[in-house]
C-alpha positions in Angstrom: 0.0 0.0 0.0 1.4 3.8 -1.0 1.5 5.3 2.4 1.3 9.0 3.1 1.8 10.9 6.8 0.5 13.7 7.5 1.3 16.4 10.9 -1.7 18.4 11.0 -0.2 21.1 13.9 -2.2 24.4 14.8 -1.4 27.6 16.2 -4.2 28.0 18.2 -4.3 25.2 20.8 -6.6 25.7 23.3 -4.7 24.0 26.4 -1.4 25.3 25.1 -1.1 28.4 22.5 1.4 27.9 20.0 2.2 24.4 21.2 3.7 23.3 18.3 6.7 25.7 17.7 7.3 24.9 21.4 11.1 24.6 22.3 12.2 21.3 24.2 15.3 20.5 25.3 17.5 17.4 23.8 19.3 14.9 25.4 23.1 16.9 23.8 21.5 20.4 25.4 20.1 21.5 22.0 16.4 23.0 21.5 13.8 21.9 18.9 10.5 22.9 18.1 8.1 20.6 18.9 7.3 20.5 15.3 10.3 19.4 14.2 10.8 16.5 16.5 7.7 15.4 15.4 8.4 15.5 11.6 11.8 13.8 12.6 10.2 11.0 14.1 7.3 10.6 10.8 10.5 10.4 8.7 12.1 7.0 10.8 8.7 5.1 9.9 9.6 2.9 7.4 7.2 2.1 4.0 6.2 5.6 4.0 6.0 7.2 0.6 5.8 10.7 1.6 5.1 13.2 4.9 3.9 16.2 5.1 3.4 19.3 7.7 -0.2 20.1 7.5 -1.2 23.6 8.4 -3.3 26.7 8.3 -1.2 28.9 10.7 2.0 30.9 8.4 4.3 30.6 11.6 4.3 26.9 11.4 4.5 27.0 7.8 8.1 29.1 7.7 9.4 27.0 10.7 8.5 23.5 8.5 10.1 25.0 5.6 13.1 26.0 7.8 13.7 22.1 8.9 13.1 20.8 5.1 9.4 19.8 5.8 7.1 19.8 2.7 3.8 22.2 3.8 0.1 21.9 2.9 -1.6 24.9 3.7 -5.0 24.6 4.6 -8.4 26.3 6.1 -8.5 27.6 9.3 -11.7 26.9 9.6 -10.9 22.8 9.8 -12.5 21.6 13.5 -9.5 18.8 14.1 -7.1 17.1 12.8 -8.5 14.6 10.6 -11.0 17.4 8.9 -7.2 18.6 8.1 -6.0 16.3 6.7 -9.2 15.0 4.5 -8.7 18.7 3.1 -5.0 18.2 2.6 -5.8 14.9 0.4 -8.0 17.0 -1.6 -6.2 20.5 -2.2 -2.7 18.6 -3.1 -4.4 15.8 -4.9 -2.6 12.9 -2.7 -2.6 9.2 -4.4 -2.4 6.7 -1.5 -3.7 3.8 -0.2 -3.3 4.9 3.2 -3.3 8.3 5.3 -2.0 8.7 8.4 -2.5 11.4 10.3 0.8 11.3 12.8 -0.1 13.8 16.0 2.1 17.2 15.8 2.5 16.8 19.8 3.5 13.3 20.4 7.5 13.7 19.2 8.1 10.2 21.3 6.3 8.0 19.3 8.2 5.4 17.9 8.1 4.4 14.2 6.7 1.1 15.3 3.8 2.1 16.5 2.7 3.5 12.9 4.4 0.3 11.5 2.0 -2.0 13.5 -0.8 0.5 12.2 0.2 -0.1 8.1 0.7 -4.0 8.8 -2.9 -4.7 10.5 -4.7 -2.1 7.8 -2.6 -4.4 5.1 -4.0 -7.5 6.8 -7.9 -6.4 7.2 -8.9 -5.2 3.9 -12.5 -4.4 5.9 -10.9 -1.8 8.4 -11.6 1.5 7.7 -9.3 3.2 10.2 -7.3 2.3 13.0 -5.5 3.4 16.1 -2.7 2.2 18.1 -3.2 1.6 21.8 -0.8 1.0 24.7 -1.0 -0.8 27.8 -0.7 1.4 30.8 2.6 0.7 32.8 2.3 2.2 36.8 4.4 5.5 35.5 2.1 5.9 32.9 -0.9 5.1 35.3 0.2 7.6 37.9 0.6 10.2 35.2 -2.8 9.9 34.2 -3.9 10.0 37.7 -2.0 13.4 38.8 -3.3 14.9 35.6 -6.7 14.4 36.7 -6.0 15.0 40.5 -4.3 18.7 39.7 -7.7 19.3 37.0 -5.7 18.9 33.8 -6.7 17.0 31.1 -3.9 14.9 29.8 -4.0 11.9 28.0 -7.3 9.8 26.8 -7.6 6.3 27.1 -9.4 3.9 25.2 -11.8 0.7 25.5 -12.3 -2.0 23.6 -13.4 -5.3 22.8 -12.9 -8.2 20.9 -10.7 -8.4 17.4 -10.1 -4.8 19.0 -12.5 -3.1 18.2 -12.9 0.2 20.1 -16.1 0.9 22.3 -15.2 4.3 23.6 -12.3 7.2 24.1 -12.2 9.6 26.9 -9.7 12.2 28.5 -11.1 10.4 31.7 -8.8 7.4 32.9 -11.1 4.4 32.1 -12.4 2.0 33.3 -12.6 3.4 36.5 -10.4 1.5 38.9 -10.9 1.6 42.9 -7.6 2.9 44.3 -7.6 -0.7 46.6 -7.6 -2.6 43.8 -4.9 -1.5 41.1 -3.2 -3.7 40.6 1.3 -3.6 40.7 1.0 -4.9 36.7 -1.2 -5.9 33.9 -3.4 -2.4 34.6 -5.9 -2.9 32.6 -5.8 1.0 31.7 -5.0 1.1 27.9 -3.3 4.8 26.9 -4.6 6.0 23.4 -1.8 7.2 21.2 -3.5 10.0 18.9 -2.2 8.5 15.8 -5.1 7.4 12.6 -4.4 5.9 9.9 -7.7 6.1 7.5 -8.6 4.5 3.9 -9.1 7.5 1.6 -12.8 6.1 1.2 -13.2 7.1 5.2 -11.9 10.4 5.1 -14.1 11.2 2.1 -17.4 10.2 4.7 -15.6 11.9 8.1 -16.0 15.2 6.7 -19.7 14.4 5.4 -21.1 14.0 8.6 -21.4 16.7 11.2 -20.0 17.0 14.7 -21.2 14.8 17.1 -22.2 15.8 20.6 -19.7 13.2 22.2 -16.5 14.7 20.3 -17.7 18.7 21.4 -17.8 17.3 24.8 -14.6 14.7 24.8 -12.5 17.4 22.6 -11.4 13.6 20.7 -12.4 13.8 16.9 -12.1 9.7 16.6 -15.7 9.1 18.2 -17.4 11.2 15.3 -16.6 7.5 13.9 -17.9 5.7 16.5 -21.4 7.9 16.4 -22.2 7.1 12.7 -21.0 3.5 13.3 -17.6 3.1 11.6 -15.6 0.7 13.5 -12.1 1.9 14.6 -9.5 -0.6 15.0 -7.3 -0.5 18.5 -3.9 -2.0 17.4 -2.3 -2.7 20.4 1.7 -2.0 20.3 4.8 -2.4 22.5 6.4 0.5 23.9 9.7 -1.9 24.4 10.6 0.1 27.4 10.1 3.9 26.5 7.9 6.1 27.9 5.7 7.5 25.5 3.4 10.5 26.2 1.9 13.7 24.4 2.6 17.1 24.9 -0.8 18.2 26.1 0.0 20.9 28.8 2.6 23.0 29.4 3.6 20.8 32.5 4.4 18.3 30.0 7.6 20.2 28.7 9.8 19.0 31.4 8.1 15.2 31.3 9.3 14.7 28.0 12.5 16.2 28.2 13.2 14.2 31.3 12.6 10.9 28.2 14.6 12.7 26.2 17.5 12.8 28.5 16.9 9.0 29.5 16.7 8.2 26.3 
């Protein structure tokens, strides 16, 4: 299958304001824009034909150019990411098999992850989309957990069922889990990592139907598929001993570049 990535990144985040030309630290003392560790890490995915920065915001569009990333300007009046990136398809006439919209904020995701996406899409000619999911470890659990405790939303975690496929998404940690009873392994907690990969054909209907109440009040575009009954695929994947989470708030600067140093 012709793969194609796309970064859709926005100026205009509501939790963090020009999130994606953020600055973070790397592991030799250097600084890189959020943006450009994210672009970085689309280009280590292997079977990819192409990736592009996907954008409606000028600022984002110069710094992409600046680091050698191809740009696809688009409307600002796109709701998410996947609206984006069905428009990007359109305006630059992309041929592909396979889109996959790679999350501007999550620069530690490893090129596995997508990998896993493209293999199970190549093996179920049925699926529509799918999503990679990862097993909460108790790091990853307490994050989640202080998050919530302090009143930020952080991460979302996802539920699902047999042949994996998804029942729900929320920024809440689910299922709910009685502090006496979580258990020192095996949580059965499963983080979402915001990364689609979509059949042109499923795109095409996304943007055809209208917002649905669950995604205005979850903020998490994926359950608009869910509502008109599309089934999304939960991949699960092996973080092989990273950490992997998103930069959602600006607490999350120092988490990551603590990975980064680690790393």
């Amino acid at each position: 299958m012709k793969t194609v990535v796309l970064i859709p990144a926005r100026y205009a985040s509501t939790r963090y304001p020009g999130k994606p030309l953020a600055t973070l630290r790397q592991k030799d003392g250097s600084k890189k824009t959020l943006i450009q560790m994210s672009y970085e890490a689309a280009c280590q995915i292997s079977g990819v034909s192409e990736v592009y920065v996907v954008t409606d915001d000028a600022r984002i569009h110069d710094a992409a150019l600046g680091f050698g990333a191809p740009v696809i300007m688009t409307s600002p009046e796109r709701e998410n990411g996947t609206a984006r990136c069905a428009e990007a398809v359109k305006l630059a006439e992309l041929d592909a098999d396979l889109i996959v919209n790679f999350q501007g904020d999550a620069p530690l995701t490893p090129p596995w992850f997508v990998e896993g996406l493209i293999t199970a899409m190549a093996a179920d000619e049925g699926a529509q989309m799918a999503t990679p999911v990862l097993q909460c470890d108790a790091q990853t659990y307490a994050m989640f957990k202080e998050d919530r405790a302090a009143g930020r939303v952080g991460g979302t975690t996802a539920v699902f069922g047999t042949q994996g496929r998804a029942i729900y998404f929320s920024k809440e940690v689910l299922p709910y889990i009685d502090e006496s009873k979580v258990p020192a392994s095996n949580i059965p907690v499963y983080h979402h990592v915001g990364v689609y990969a979509y059949r042109p054909a499923a795109l095409e209907a996304y943007i055809s139907w209208p917002e649905c109440q669950l995604e205005k009040l979850e903020g998490l575009e994926q359950l608009r598929f869910l509502y008109n009954g599309t089934p999304v695929k939960c991949v699960e994947v092996d973080a092989k001993g990273r950490l992997f989470w998103e930069l959602n708030n600006p607490e999350d600067v120092a988490r990551i570049e603590k990975v980064l140093a680690e790393q």
